[in-house]
C-alpha positions in Angstrom: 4.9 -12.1 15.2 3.3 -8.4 15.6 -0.7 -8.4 15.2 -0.9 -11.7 13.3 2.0 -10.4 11.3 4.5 -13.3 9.4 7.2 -13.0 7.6 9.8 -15.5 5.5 12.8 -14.7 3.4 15.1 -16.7 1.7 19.1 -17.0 2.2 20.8 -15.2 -1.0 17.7 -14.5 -2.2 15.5 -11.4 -3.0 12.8 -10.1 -5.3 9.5 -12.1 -4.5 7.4 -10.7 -7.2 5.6 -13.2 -8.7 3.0 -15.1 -6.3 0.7 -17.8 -6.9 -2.3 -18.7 -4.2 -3.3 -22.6 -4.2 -6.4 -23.2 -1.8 -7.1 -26.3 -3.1 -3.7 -27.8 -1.5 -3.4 -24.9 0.6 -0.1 -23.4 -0.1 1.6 -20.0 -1.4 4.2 -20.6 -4.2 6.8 -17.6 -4.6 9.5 -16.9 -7.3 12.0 -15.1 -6.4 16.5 -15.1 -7.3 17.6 -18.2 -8.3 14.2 -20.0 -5.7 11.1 -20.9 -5.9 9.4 -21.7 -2.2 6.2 -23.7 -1.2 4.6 -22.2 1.8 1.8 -23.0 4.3 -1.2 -20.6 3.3 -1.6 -20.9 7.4 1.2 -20.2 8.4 3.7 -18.9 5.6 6.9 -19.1 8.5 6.6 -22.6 8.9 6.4 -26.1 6.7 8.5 -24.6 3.8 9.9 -26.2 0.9 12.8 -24.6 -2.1 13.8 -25.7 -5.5 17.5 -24.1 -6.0 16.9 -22.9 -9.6 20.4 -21.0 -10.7 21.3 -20.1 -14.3 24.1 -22.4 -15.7 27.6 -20.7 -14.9 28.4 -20.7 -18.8 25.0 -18.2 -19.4 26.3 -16.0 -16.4 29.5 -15.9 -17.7 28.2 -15.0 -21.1 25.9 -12.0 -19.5 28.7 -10.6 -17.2 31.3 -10.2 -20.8 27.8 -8.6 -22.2 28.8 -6.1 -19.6 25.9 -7.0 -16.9 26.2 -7.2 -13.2 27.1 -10.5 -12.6 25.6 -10.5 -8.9 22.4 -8.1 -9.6 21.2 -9.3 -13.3 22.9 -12.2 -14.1 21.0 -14.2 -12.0 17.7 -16.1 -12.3 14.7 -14.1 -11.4 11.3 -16.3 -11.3 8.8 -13.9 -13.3 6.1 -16.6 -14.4 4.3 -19.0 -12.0 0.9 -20.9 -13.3 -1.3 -23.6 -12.0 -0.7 -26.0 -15.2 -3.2 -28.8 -14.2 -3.5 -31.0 -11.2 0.1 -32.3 -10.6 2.2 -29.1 -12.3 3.2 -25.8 -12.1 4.2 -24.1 -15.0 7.6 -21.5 -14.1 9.4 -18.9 -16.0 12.4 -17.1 -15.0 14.9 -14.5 -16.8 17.8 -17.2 -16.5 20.8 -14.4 -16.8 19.2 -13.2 -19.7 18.4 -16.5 -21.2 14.9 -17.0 -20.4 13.9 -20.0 -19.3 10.6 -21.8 -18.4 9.8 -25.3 -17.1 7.2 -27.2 -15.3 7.4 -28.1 -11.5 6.2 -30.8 -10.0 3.4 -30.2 -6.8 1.9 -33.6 -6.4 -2.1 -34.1 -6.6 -3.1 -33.8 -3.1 -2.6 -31.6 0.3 -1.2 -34.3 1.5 1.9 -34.7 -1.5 5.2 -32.9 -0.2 6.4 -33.4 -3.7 7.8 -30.3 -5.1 10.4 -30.9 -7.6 11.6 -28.9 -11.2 11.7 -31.4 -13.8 14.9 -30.6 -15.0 14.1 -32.5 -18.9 10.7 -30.6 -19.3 13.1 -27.3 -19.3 12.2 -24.9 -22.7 13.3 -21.8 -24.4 11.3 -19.0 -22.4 11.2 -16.9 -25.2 8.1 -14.7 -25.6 7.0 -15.6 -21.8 9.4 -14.3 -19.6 11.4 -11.4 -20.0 15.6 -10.8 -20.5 15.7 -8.4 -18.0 14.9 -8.5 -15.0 14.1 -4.8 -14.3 11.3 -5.3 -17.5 7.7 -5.7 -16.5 5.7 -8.8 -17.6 2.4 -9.9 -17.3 0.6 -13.3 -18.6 -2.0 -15.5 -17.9 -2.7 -19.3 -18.2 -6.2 -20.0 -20.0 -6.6 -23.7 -20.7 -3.5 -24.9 -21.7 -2.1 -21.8 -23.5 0.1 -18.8 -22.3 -0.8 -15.0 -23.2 2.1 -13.0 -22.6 2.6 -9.1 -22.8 7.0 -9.5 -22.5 9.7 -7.9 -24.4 11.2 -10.3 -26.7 14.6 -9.4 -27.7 17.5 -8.6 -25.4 17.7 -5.2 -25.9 14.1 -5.0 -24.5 12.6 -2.9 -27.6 10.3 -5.5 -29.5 7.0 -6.0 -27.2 4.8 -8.4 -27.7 1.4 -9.6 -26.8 2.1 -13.4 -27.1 0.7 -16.8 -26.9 2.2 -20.0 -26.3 2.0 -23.5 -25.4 -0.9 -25.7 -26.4 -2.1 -26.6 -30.0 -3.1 -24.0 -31.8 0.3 -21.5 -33.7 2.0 -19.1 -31.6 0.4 -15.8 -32.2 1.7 -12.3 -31.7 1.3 -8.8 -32.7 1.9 -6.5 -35.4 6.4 -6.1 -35.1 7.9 -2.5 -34.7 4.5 -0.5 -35.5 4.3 2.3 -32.8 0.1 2.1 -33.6 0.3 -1.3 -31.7 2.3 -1.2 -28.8 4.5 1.8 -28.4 7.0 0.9 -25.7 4.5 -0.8 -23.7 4.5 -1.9 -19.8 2.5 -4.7 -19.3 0.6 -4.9 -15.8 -1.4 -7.4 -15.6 -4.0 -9.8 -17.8 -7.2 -11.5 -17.2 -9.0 -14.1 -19.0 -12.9 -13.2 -19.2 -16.1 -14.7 -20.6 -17.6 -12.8 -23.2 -20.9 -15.1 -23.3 -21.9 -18.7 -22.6 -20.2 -19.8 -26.0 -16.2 -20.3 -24.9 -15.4 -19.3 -28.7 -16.5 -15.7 -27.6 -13.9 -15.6 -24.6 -11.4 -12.8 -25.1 -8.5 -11.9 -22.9 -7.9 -8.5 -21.6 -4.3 -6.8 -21.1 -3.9 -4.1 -19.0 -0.5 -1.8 -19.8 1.0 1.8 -19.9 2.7 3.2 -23.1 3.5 5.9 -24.6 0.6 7.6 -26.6 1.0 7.9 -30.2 -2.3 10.3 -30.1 -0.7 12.7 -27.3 -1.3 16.4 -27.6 1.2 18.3 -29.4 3.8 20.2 -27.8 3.5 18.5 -24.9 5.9 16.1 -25.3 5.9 12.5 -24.3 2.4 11.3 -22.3 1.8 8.3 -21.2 -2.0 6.6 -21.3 -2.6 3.7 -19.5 -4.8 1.2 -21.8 -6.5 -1.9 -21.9 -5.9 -4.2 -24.9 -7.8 -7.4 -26.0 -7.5 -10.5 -28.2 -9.9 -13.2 -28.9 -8.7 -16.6 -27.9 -9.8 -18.6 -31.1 -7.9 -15.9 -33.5 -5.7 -18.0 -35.7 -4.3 -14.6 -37.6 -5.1 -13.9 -41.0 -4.5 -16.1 -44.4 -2.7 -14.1 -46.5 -2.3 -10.4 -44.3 -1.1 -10.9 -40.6 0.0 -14.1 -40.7 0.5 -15.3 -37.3 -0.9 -11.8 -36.0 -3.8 -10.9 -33.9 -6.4 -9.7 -35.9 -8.8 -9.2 -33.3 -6.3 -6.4 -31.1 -8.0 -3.4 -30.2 -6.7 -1.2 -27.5 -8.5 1.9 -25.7 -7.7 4.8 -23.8 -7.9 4.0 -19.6 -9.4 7.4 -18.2 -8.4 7.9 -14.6 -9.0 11.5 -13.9 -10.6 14.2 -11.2 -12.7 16.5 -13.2 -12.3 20.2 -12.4 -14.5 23.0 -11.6 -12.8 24.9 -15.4 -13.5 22.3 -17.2 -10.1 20.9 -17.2 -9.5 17.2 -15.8 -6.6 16.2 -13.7 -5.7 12.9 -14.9 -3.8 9.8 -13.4 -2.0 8.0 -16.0 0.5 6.2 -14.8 -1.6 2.8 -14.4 0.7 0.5 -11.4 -2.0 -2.5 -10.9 -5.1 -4.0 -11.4 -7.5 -5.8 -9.1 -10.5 -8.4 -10.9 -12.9 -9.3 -8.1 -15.4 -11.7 -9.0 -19.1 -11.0 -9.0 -22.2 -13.9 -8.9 -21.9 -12.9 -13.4 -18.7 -14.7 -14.0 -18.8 -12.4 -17.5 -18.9 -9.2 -15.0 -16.7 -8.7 -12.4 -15.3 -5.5 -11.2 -11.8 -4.2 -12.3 -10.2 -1.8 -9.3 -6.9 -0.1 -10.8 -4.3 1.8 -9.0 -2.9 4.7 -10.5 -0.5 7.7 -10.3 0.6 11.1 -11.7 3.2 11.6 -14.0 3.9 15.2 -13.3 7.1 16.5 -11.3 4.7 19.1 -9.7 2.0 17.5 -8.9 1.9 14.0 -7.0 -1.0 12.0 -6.2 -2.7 8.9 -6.7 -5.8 7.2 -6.9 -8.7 4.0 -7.2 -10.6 3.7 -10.0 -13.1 1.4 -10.5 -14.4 0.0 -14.1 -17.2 -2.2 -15.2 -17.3 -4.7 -18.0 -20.0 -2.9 -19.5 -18.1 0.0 -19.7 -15.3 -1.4 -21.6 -17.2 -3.7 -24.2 -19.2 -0.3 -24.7 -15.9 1.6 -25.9 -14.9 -1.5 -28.2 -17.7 -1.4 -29.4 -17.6 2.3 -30.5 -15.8 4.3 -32.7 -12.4 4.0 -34.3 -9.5 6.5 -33.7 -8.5 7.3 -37.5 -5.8 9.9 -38.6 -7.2 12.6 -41.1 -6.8 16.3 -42.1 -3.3 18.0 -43.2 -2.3 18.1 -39.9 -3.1 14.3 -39.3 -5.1 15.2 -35.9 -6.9 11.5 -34.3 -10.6 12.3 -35.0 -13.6 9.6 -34.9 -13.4 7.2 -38.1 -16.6 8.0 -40.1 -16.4 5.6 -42.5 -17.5 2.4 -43.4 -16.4 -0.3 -41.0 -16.2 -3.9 -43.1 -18.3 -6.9 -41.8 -17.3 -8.5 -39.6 -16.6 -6.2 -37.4 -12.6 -5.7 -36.5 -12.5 -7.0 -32.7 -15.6 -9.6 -33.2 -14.4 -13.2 -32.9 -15.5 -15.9 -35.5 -18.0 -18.1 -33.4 -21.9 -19.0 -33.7 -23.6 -15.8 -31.5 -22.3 -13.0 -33.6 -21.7 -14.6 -37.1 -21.2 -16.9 -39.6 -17.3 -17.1 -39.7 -15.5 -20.1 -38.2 -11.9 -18.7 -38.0 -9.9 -15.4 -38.6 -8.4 -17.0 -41.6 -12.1 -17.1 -43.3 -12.0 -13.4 -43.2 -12.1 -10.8 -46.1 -9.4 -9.0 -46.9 -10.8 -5.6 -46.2 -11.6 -6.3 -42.4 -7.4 -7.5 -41.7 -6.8 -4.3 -43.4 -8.6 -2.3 -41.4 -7.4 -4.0 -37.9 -3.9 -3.4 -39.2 -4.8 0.3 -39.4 -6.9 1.0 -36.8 -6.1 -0.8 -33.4 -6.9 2.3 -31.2 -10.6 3.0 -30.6 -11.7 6.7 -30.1 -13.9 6.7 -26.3 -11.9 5.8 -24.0 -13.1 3.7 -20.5 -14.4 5.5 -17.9 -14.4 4.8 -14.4 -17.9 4.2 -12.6 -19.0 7.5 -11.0 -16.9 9.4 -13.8 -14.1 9.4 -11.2 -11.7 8.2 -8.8 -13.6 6.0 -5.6 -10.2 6.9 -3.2 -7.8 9.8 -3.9 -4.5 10.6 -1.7 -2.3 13.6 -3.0 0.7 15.0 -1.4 1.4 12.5 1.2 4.4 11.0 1.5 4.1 7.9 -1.0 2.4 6.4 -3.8 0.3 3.6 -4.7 1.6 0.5 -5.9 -0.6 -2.5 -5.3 -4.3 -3.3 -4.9 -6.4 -6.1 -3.5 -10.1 -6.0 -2.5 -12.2 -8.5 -0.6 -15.9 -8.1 -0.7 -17.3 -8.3 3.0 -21.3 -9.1 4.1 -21.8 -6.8 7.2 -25.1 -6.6 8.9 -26.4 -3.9 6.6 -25.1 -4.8 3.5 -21.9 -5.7 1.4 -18.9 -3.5 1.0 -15.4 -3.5 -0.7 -12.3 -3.8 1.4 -9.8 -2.1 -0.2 -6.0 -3.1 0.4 -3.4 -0.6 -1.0 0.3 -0.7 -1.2 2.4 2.2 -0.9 5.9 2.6 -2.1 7.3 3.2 0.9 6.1 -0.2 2.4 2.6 0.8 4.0 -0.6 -0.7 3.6 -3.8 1.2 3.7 -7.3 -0.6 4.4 -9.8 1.4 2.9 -13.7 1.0 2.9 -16.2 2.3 0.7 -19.7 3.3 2.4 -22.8 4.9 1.2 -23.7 8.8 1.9 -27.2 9.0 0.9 -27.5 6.7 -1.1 -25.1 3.2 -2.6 -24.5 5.4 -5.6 -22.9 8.1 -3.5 -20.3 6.5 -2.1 -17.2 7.7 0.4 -14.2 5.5 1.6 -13.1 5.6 5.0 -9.5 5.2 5.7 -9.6 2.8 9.0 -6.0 1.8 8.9 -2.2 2.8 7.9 -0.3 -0.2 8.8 3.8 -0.5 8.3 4.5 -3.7 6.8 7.9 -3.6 5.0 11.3 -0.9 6.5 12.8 -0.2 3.2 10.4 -0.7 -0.3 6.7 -1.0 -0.9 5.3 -4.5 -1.7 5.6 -6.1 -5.3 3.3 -9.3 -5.4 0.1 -8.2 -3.3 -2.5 -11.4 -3.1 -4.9 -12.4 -0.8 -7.3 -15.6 0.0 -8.8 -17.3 3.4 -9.1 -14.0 5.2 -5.5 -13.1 4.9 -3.2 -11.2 2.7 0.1 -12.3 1.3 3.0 -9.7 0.0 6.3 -10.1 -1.5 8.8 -7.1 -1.5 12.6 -6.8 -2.6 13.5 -8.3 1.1 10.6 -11.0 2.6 7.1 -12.1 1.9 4.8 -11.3 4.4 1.3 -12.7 6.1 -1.3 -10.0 7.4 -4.7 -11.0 8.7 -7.6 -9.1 6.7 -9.2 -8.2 10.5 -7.5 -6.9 13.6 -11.0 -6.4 15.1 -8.8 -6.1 18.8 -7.2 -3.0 18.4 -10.7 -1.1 18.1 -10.2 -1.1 21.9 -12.6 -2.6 24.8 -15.8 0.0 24.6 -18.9 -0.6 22.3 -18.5 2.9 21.0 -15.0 2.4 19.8 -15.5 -0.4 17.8 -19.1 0.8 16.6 -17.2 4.2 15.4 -14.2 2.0 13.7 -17.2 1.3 10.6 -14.9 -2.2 10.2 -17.2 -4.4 8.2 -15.2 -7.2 9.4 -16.0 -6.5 13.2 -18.6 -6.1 15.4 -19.7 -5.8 19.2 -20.7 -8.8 20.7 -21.6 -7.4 24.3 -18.1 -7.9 26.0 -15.3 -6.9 22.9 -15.0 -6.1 19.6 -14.6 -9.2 17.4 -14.7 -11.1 14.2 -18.2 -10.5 12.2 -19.9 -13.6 10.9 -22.8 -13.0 9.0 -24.3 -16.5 9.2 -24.3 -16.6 13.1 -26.8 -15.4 15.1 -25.6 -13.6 18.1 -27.9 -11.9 20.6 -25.6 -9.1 21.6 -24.1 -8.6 18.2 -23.9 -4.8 17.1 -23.0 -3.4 13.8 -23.1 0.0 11.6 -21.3 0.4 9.3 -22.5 2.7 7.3 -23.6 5.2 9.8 -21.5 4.2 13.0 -23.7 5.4 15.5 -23.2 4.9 19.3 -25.5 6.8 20.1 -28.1 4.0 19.2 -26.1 1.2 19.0 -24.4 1.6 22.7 -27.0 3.5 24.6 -27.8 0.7 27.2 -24.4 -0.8 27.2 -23.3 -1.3 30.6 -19.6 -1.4 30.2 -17.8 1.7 30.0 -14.1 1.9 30.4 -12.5 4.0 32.8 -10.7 7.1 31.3 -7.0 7.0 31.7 -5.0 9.2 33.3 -1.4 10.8 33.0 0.5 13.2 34.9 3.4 15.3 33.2 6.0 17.9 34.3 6.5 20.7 32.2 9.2 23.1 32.7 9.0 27.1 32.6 10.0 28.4 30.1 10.7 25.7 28.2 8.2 22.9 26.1 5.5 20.3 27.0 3.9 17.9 24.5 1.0 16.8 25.3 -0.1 13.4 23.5 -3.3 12.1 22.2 -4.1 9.4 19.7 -7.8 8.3 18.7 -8.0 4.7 17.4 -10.2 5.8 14.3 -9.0 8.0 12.2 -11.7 9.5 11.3 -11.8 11.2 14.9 -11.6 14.6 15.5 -9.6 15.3 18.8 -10.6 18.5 21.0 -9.0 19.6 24.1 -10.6 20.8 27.1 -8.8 22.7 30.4 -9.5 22.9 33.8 -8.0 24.4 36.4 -8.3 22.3 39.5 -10.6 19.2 39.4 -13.4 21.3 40.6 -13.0 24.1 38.2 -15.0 24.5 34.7 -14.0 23.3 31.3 -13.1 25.2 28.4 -11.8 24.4 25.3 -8.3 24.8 24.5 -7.5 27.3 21.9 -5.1 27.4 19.7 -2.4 30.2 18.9 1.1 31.0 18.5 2.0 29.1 21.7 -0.8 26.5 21.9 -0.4 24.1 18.6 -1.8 21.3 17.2 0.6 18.3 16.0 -0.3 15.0 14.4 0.2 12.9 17.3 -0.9 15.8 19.9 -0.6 19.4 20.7 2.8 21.6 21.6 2.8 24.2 24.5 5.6 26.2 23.9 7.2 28.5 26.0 5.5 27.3 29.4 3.8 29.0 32.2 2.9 28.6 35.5 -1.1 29.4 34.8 -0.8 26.3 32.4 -0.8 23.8 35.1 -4.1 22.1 35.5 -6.0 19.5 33.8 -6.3 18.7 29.8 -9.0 16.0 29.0 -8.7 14.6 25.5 -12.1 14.3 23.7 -12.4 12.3 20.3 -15.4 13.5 18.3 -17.2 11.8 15.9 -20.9 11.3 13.8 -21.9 13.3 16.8 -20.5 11.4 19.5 -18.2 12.2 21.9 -15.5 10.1 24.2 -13.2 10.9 26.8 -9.9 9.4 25.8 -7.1 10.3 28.2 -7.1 13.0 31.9 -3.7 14.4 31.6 -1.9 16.3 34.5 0.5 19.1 34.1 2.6 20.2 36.7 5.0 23.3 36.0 8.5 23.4 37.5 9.4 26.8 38.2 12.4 28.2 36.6 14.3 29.2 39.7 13.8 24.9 40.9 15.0 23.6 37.9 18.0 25.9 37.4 19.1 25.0 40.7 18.6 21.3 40.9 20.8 21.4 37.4 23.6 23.0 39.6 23.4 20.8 42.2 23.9 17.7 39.7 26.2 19.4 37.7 28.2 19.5 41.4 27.9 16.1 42.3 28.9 15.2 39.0 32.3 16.3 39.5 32.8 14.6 42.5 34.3 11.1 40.9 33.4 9.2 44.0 29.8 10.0 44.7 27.5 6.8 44.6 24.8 8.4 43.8 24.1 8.6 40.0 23.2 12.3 38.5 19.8 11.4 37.1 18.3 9.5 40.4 17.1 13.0 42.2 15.5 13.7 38.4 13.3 10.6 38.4 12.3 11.0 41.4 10.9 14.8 40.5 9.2 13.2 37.6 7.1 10.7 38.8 6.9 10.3 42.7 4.2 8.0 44.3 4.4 9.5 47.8 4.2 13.5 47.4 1.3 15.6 45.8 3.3 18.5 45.5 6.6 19.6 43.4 7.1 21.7 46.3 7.3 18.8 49.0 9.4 17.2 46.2 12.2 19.9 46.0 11.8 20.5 49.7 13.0 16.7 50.4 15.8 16.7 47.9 17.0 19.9 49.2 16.7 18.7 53.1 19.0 15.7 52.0 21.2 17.9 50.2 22.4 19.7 53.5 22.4 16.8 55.8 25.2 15.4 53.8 28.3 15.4 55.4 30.4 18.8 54.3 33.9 18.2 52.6 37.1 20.0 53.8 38.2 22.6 50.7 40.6 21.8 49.4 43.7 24.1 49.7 44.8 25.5 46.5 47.5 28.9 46.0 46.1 31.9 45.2 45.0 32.7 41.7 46.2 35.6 39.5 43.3 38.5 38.6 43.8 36.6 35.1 43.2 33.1 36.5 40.2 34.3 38.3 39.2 35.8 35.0 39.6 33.0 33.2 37.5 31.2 35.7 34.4 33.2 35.6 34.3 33.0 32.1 34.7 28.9 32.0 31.5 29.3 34.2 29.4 31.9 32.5 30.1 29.1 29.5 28.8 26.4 31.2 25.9 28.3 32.2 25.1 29.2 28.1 25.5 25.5 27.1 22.8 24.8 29.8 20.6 27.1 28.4 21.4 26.3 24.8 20.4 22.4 25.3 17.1 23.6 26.7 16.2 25.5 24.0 18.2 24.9 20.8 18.6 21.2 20.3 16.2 20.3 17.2 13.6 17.6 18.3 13.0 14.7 15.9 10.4 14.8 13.7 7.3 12.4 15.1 5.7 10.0 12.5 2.4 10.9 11.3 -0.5 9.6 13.9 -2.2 7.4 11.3 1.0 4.6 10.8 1.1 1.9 13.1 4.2 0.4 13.7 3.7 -3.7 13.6 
């Protein structure tokens, strides 16, 4: 375990993407090939439990003739895990392309280790999970019913936005109409409160698709939208029978607007985060997204409000008019009720969807799309990366209660198995808002995570290889100063008068010191007694050759400055950089060393107006004339097969010697026990033709070039960027 980090796989097993968090017994449920696990929300390494869940060998079979990889997709992937009710799960998986579903039982309390598939409760998974296990699904349990955005056929080309289970008729939407759903990927779906009356509750989709109302010329675009349904439509009497007749969809606007006019947007939507607020009927909706374009690659945050999006449904339809059939704002009359209302008490006088006239099913037939799109609070992106590396995939946010306020904890995914923690903090005011970027942490070697959730101060993961653990607050690596971890701006730490540690907003603590929104040392640490020695290093540079001199502030906001001194008695400047001098992620390079570089370098992190000593560091320049000759005095011994003494000993010794102050007395003591050493007798050999000797010279004017080539040629290896931490 690395920082609090955990870890569990599963023997012939892969592909944990579907997670489901249980408090209330206190354990993490995965799906993953051909297993579902149990494991302790504590501890996810320990106390686990399977179910072995294969496809029957006859369905495999069938898929492998079907010309499928028998080993990669004719398997069963788990795609659908639900809390049922007290005792039950509720599981889907793709069954090698048979879908499958079934319930699971969990037993009633913490202290139950039941967890069993009930083998005769197994159904046709039709409609829930998908065939494929490459397709995207996304559903949500609301009472006893299932709401499914899935492909339905085998061929993956008929989505649907499904329901299931419970009393009421399975409904679904509109079949092979490109106005609906035009090859749809569903990401995720919520179940939200509209009012007080539970007959008003609609739930919310959140997908990408093609846009049917994409410019012209420009080929295929993709929008991301959000869809929604009203859970008490029955579909329509005699039009959309079995249909949604209450599906409107609008445009998802993700987008940096630019200082032409012109908008760079982010449409590829990848997932969506609902974090609860004390409104049950408002919460906030963060969503990930990323660029489409081959030249350009970026992604961002947005941020939406309820408000926002009931506003847009509530606006104007997107019609097609004109002789070139542009998408302009529907001006005519909208029938009564109102497409997208749903029959209940507060808005009307109809008691189902079947009770409605035939002009309004019409119309939602014809006009699913709505004209506004959603836009994000602040009219743009809250964090943006572009041209880094990776991507975002995932998004989890915990709201934190710091000493001056609450802020959101943002948890981002990256593609190539990172995780950023991200904070927003106000400028001037809480509507102008930045995000700090106070960590880059590596938490999976090969792909980003696929399941991101996170509960009790801890975050879960599951990627292609292992689901992980990782503790929300690592308040310890902020270091052992008050200005370190008052410049960190963690809202989940604080200084208590001896370290930097876990923030608790409803203790009282006398030497408790927190900022987060300014970070200032300057007030917070003034009289703080302790303040840590600054460390020092001594390193030997070579002439002529390259020294790197390394330097890495714990905040990464930090700006790092160089200073140079002589002799410890000698005046600071700052280090300048040039052609020789420059500046690297993790440090700076001096190439092409020189004796007037020895001296001092003192590393300074600067920040809000705050400064800090990090690290003394010591050069010491070999001269060129020392180092060629040592390097011909172990390329001697070298060829003598019986010397004891190994090549490398004499070069430690140079590097780091405890006893001697100068590289002078250094070389003078390795050269004094050179020539006590007792002399060999030549050996006698004949005399050598002018072409022998010849041949000679040149095997040494060789060597001599190779020497020079490895101290100058060999590529170094590219360093990782400062801000990833290695767990």
């Amino acid at each position: 375990m690395r920082h609090g980090l955990r870890t569990y796989e599963l023997e012939r097993s892969c592909c944990y993407d579907t997670l489901l968090l249980d408090e209330e017994r206190g354990r993490l449920f995965v799906g993953g090939k051909n297993y579902l696990a149990s494991l302790s929300l504590d501890n996810i390494s320990k106390q686990d439990k399977k179910i072995y869940w294969p496809a029957p060998v006859e369905w495999r079979e069938e898929c492998n003739w079907a010309g499928k990889d028998i080993n990669a997709e004719c398997m069963n992937f788990v795609k659908i895990l639900h809390l049922y009710n007290r005792t039950h799960l509720y599981a889907c998986g793709t069954g090698a392309f048979h879908p499958t579903c079934g319930f699971v039982e969990v037993g009633q309390h913490v202290e139950d280790l039941v967890f069993k598939l009930d083998l005769r409760s197994l159904e046709d998974g039709k409609g829930k999970s998908p065939y494929d296990p490459r397709h995207m699904a996304a559903s949500v349990l609301a009472g006893e019913e299932l709401y499914s955005g899935v492909a339905t056929d085998l061929m993956g080309r008929d989505f649907t936005i499904f329901r299931s289970l419970g009393s009421r008729p399975s409904i679904r939407t509109e079949q092979h109409d490109s106005r609906w759903l035009n090859e749809p990927k569903f990401i995720d779906v919520f179940w939200i409160p509209e009012s007080e009356n539970p007959d008003d509750d609609k739930i919310f989709f959140f997908f990408r698709e093609t846009a049917v109302e994409g410019s012209q010329g420009l080929g295929k675009q993709t929008f991301a939208r959000i869809g929604q349904i009203c859970r008490n439509d029955m579909g329509g009497q005699r039009s959309l029978v079995n249909k949604w007749t209450t599906f409107l969809k609008a445009r998802l606007v993700c987008a940096v607007p630019g200082s032409d006019g012109s908008d760079t947007h982010f449409d590829q939507l990848r997932d969506v985060f609902l974090l609860p607020t004390r409104d049950k009927r408002n919460p906030l909706l963060y969503a990930v997204f990323t660029t489409s374009s081959t030249v350009f690659r970026g992604s961002a945050v947005c941020v939406y409000h309820m408000n926002d999006i009931r506003r847009a449904f509530l606006g104007p339809f997107a019609h097609k008019e004109g002789p070139n059939y542009q998408w302009v704002s529907y001006q005519g009359r909208v029938p009564y009720p109102r497409p997208g209302m749903c029959p209940s008490k507060t808005f009307g006088t109809f008691s189902s969807t079947k009770d409605f006239p035939d002009d309004v099913i019409q119309f939602a037939r014809n006009h699913p799309l709505m004209y506004n799109p959603v836009l994000p609070h602040g009219q743009r992106p809250v964090f943006l990366q572009t041209n880094v590396g990776y991507t975002f995939t995932r998004i989890a946010v915990d709201r934190v209660a710091a000493a001056d306020g609450h802020y959101d904890v943002l948890f981002i995914g990256t593609d190539i198995g990172t995780v950023l923690k991200v904070v927003s903090v106000p400028k001037e005011s809480w509507q102008n808002m930045e995000e700090l970027l106070l960590e880059e942490l590596q938490v999976f070697k090969v792909t980003g995570p696929r399941g991101f959730v996170s509960q009790q101060q801890q975050l879960y993961m599951g990627s292609r290889t292992s689901i992980s653990q990782l503790p929300l607050h690592r308040c310890g690596i902020y270091g052992k100063a008050c200005a370190e971890c008052c410049l960190a701006r963690d809202p989940y730490c604080a200084w208590d008068g001896t370290a930097c540690t876990r923030y608790m907003h409803n203790t009282k603590r006398r030497f408790r010191r927190q900022d987060v929104r300014n970070g200032d040392p300057n007030l917070l640490c003034s009289g703080d007694p302790q303040r840590s020695a600054v460390p020092e290093k001594k390193l030997y540079g070579v002439e002529g050759s390259s020294a790197f001199l390394e330097c890495l502030p714990k905040s990464l906001q930090a700006e790092v400055v160089w200073t140079y001194q002589k002799s410890s008695t000698a005046p600071r400047k700052e280090v300048l950089l040039d052609d020789r001098v420059i500046r690297m992620e993790r440090g700076i390079l001096l190439r092409n060393v020189q004796r007037r570089d020895a001296g001092f370098y003192h590393c300074h992190a600067t920040e809000h107006g705050f400064t800090q000593s990090l690290l003394r560091l010591r050069l010491d320049v070999i001269y060129a004339q020392q180092a060629d000759s040592l390097s011909l005095s172990w390329e001697e011994d070298a060829t003598e097969p019986f010397h004891r003494k190994l090549w490398y000993q004499d070069f430690l010794q140079l590097v780091d010697h405890p006893n001697l102050s100068t590289m002078d007395q250094v070389c003078e003591q390795l050269w004094s026990r050179k020539s006590h050493q007792p002399k060999k007798k030549p050996l006698l050999l004949p005399p050598l033709s002018v072409k022998a000797k010849s041949h000679k010279w040149k095997h040494l004017e060789e060597k001599r070039k190779a020497r020079s080539r490895r101290t100058h040629e060999v590529p170094r290896a590219e360093r990782g960027p400062r801000s990833t931490d290695i767990w």
